[in-house]
C-alpha positions in Angstrom: 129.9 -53.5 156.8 132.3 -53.3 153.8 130.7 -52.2 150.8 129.9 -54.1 147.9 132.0 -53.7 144.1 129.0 -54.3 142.4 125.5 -52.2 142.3 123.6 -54.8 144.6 120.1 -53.7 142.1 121.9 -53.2 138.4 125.4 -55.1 139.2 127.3 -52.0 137.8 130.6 -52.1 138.7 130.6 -49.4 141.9 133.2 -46.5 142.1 134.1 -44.6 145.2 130.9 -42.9 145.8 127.9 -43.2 147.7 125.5 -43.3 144.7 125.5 -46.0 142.0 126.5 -44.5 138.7 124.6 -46.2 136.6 120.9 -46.5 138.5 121.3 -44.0 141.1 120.5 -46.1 144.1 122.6 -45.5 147.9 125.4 -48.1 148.1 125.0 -50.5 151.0 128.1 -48.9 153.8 128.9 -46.0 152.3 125.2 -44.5 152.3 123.0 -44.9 155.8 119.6 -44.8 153.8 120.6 -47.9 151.9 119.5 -51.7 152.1 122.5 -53.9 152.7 122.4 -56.9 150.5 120.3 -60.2 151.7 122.3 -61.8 154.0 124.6 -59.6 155.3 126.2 -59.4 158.5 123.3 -57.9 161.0 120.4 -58.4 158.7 118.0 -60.6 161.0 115.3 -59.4 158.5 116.7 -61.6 155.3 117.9 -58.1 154.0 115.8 -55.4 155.9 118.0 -52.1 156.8 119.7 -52.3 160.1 118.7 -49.8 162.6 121.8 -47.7 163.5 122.3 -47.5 167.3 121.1 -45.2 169.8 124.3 -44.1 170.5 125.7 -43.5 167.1 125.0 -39.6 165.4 123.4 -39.5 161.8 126.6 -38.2 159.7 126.2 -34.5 158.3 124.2 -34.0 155.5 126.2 -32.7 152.2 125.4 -32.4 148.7 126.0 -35.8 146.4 129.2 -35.4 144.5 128.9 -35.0 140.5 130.1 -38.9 140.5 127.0 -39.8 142.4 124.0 -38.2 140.1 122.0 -40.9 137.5 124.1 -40.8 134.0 120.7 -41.5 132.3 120.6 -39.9 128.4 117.6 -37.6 128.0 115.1 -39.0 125.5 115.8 -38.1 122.0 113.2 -35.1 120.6 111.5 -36.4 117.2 112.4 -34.5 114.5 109.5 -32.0 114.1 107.6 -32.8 111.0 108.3 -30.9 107.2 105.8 -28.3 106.6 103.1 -28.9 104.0 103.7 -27.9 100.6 101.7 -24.7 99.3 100.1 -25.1 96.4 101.6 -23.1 93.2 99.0 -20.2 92.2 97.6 -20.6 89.1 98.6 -18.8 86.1 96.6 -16.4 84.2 97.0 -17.2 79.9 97.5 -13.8 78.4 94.4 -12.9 76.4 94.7 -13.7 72.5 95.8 -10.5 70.5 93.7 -10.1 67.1 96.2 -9.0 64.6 94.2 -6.8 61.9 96.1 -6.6 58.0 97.0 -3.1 57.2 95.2 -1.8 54.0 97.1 -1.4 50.9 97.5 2.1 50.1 98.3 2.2 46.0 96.6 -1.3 45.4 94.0 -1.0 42.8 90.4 -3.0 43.3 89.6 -5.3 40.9 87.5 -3.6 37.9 88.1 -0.7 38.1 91.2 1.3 37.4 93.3 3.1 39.6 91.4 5.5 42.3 92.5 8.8 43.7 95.3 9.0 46.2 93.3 8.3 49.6 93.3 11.4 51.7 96.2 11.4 54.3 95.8 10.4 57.9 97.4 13.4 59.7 97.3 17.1 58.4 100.9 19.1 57.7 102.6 20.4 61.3 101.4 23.5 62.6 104.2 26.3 62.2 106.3 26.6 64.7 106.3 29.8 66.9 109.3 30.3 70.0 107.6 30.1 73.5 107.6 33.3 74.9 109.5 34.1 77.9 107.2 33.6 80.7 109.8 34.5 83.5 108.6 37.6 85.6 110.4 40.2 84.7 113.0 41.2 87.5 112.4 44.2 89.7 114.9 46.6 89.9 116.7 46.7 93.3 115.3 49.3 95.8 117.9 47.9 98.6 120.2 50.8 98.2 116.9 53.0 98.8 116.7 51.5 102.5 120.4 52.3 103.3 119.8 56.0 102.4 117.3 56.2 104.4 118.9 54.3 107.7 122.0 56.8 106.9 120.2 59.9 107.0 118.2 58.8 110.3 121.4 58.0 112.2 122.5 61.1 111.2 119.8 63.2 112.7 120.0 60.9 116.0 123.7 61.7 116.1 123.2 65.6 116.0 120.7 65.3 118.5 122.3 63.3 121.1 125.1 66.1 120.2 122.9 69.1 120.6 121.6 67.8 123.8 124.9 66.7 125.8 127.0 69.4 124.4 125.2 72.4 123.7 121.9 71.9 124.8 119.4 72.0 127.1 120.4 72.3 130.9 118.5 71.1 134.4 117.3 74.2 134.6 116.1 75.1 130.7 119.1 77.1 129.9 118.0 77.8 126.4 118.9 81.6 126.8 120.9 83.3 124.2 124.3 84.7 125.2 123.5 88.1 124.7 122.5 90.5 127.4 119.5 92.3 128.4 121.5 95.0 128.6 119.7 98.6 131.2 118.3 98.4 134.7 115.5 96.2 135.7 113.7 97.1 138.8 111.8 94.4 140.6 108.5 94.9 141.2 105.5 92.6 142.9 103.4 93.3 139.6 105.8 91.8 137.6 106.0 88.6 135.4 105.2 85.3 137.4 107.8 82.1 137.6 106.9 79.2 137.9 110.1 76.4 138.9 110.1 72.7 138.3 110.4 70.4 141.5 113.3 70.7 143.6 115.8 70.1 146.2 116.4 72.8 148.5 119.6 74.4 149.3 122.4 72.9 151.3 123.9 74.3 154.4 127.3 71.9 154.0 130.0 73.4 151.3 129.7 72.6 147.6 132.6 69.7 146.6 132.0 70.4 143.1 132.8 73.7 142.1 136.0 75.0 140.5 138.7 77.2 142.6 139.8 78.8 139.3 139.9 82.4 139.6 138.0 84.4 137.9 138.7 85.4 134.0 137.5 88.9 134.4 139.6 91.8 136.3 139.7 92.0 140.0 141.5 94.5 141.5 140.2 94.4 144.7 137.4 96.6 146.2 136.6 99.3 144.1 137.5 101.7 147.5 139.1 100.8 150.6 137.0 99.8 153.6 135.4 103.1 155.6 133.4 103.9 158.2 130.5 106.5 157.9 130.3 109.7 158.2 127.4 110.4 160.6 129.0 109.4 163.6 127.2 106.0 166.1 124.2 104.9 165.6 122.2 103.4 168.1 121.2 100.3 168.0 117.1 99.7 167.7 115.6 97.5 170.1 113.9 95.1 167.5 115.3 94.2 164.4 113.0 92.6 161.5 114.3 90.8 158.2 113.8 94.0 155.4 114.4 92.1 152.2 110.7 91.6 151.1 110.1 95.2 150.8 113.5 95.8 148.9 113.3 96.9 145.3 116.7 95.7 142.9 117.9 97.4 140.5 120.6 95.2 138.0 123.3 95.8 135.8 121.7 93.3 133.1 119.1 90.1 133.6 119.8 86.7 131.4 117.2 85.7 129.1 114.3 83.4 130.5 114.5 79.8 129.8 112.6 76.4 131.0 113.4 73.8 133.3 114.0 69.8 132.9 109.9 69.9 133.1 109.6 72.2 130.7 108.7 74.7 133.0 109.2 78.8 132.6 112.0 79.7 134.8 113.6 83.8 134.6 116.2 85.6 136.5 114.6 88.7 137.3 115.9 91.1 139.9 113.0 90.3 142.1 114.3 87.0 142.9 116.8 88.7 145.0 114.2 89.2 147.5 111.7 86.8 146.7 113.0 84.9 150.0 113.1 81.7 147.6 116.8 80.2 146.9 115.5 78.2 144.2 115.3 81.1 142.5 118.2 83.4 141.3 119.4 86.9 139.6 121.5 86.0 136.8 123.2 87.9 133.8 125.5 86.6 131.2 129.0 86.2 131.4 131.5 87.9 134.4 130.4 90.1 136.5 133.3 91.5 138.2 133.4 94.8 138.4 129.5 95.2 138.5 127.3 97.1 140.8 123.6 96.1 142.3 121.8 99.0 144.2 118.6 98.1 146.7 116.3 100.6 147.0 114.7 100.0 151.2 112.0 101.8 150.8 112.7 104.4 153.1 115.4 105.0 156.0 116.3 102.4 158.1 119.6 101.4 160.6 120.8 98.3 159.3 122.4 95.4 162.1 123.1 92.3 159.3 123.6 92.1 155.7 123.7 88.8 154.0 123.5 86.8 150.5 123.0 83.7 148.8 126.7 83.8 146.4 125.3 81.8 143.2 122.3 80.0 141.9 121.9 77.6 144.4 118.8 75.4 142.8 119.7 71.7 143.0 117.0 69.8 140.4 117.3 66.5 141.0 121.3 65.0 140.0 121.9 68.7 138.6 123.6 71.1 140.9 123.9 74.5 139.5 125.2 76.4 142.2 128.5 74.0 141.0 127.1 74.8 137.0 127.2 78.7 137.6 129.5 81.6 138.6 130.1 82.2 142.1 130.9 85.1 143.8 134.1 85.4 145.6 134.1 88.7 147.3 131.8 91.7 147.5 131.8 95.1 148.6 128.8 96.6 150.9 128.2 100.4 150.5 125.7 102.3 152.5 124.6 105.9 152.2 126.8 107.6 155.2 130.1 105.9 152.7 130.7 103.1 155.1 132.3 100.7 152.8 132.8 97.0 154.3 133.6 94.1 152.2 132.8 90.3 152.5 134.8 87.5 151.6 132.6 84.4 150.6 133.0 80.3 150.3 131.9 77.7 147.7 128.2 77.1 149.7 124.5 76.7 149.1 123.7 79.0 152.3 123.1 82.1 153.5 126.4 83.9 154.3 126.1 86.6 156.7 128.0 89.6 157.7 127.7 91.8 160.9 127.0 95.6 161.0 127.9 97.7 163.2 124.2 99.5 162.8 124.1 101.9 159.8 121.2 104.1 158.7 121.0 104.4 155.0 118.0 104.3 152.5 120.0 102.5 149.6 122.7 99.6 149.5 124.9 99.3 147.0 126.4 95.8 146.3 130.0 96.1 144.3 131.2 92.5 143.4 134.8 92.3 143.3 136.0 89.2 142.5 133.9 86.4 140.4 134.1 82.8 139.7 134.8 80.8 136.5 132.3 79.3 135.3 131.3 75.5 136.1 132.8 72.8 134.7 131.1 69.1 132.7 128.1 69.3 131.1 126.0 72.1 133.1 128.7 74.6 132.7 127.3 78.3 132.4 128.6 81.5 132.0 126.4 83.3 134.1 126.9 85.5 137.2 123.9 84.7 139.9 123.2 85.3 143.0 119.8 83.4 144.8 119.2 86.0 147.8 120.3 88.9 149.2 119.3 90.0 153.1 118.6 93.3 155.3 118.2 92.8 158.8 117.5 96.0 160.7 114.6 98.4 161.4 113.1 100.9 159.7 112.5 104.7 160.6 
């Protein structure tokens, strides 16, 4: 079927779509929805639709072209209608103002003659005074006041923290004076009581703190050679027993007591030799080289070990002052028959014994020959101490 040129419903001229453009209805033979025009080829209706054949496929559906949609002008929108006019508000008239004739002042009344002056309206001004200042008057500054103050207070804390790191108080309360309690003290169990802070006990391992100086003081060696005694062998006793509890000390001089870090007596009496407590020490004031410390055994006895603790050898928590103290480098032994032996000693917290062939004396004198310097930092002492001293033998 060839399509028409002209809209078969409006008779617009066609274009090459499948819509008319001016109605929007399918063109006969382009469109398969549309009517073909009465009496057309095939119609055998008078212009129903012919029935496409069995055999022939619908075409593909698409989407009409822009060309093919209605070209119809939307209505025109009436133009809304002008709002109704407001009313003006009505004005107020202002109210009448009554305007009153001043009176004349000097004008005389009719009949009589002139009156007095009328009395005037306001009275003279007051006299005028200056306002007093009524601004506060201003303190006087007390700021320089505070700053004394502050000043002197950091100076006290400054003398303190000085007193206390460089010259004062130690682990172990060393508030004793420098000088000496000079004469023998013998120790006795009727004595004055001690009482020491908590603490560690000694060490068996070698100090690593102390100094290897040598000593400030003379040392010329024992004060006599080594020698054995006169009275010949001794046999040696079947059972031995530690003596040192019934040893009496006699001392060149004693430190003064002090107190410990918790504020606790401590004093280095001669019977701490033997009190069989290392926390506990014999101590006198500056170097003792040269010095001599006699033990009274309380009767004969043959003697098979002799032994000592060489410094203070309390340790009070992170204060060491075996390391604080003196040491004692080497000793002398001297026993009653004139056997002289001496002992060389180590930097350590123990018990350092020596080996006898067996003596019999009643006394022991202890000569120490060569002495330490004293302790370096801040628990430096000059002091000369020694914890414990043991006698191993028998007695009788």
């Amino acid at each position: 079927m060839t399509p028409p040129t002209y809209c078969t419903s409006c008779g617009h001229e066609l274009g090459i779509g499948r819509f008319c453009p001016n109605c929007g209805l399918p063109v006969p033979g382009r469109h398969p929805e549309a009517a073909p025009p009465a009496g057309a080829p095939g119609d055998s209706t008078g212009g129903g639709v012919v029935p496409p054949q069995a055999a022939d496929l619908p075409p593909a559906a698409r989407y009409p072209l822009f060309a093919d949609a209605p070209t119809v002008a939307p209505p025109p929108t009436p133009p809304s209608p002008p709002p109704p006019a407001t009313p003006p508000a009505p004005v107020t008239p202002p109210a009448p103002v009554t305007q009153v004739a001043p009176l004349p002042v000097d004008a005389p009344v009719a009949g009589t003659g002139p009156g007095p002056a009328p009395a005037p309206m306001f009275g003279p001004p007051p006299p005028f005074h200056a306002p007093a200042s009524t601004s506060p008057e201003r303190p006087r500054s007390t700021r320089w006041v505070v700053w004394l103050v502050g000043l002197v207070l950091v100076a006290v804390l400054a003398g303190l923290i000085t007193t206390l790191v460089l010259g004062g108080d130690d682990g172990d309360g060393d508030r004793a004076a420098d000088s000496a309690t000079d004469g023998a003290t013998e120790a006795t169990d009727g004595a004055e009581g001690r009482t020491d802070g908590p603490s560690d006990g000694p060490s068996d391992e070698p100090s690593d703190g102390p100094s290897d100086e040598p000593s400030d003081g003379p040392s010329d060696g024992p004060t006599s050679p080594d020698s054995g005694g006169t009275d010949g062998p001794v046999e040696t006793p079947g059972q031995v027993d530690d003596l040192s509890s019934g040893v009496s000390a006699e001392v060149p001089a004693v430190a003064p007591p002090s107190r410990d870090r918790q504020d606790q007596p401590v004093d280095f009496a001669a019977r701490n030799l033997v009190d069989g407590d290392p926390r506990t020490s014999w101590r006198m004031p500056g170097d003792g080289t040269g010095e001599t410390l006699t033990f009274d055994l309380g009767g004969e006895a043959v003697l098979t070990e002799v032994g000592l603790i060489n410094g203070y050898a309390k340790v009070d928590g992170a204060d060491n002052w075996y390391q604080g103290n003196r040491r004692l480098r080497t000793v002398q032994w001297e026993f009653d028959d004139g056997t002289r032996i001496t002992q060389d000693l180590t930097d350590r917290q123990a018990m350092q014994v020596l080996a006898l062939e067996p003596v019999r004396t009643t006394t022991v004198r202890l000569h120490l020959v060569d002495v330490s310097a004293p302790g370096r930092g801040p628990n430096g002492r000059d002091f000369t101490a020694i914890s414990e001293i043991r006698f191993v033998g028998a007695l009788g």
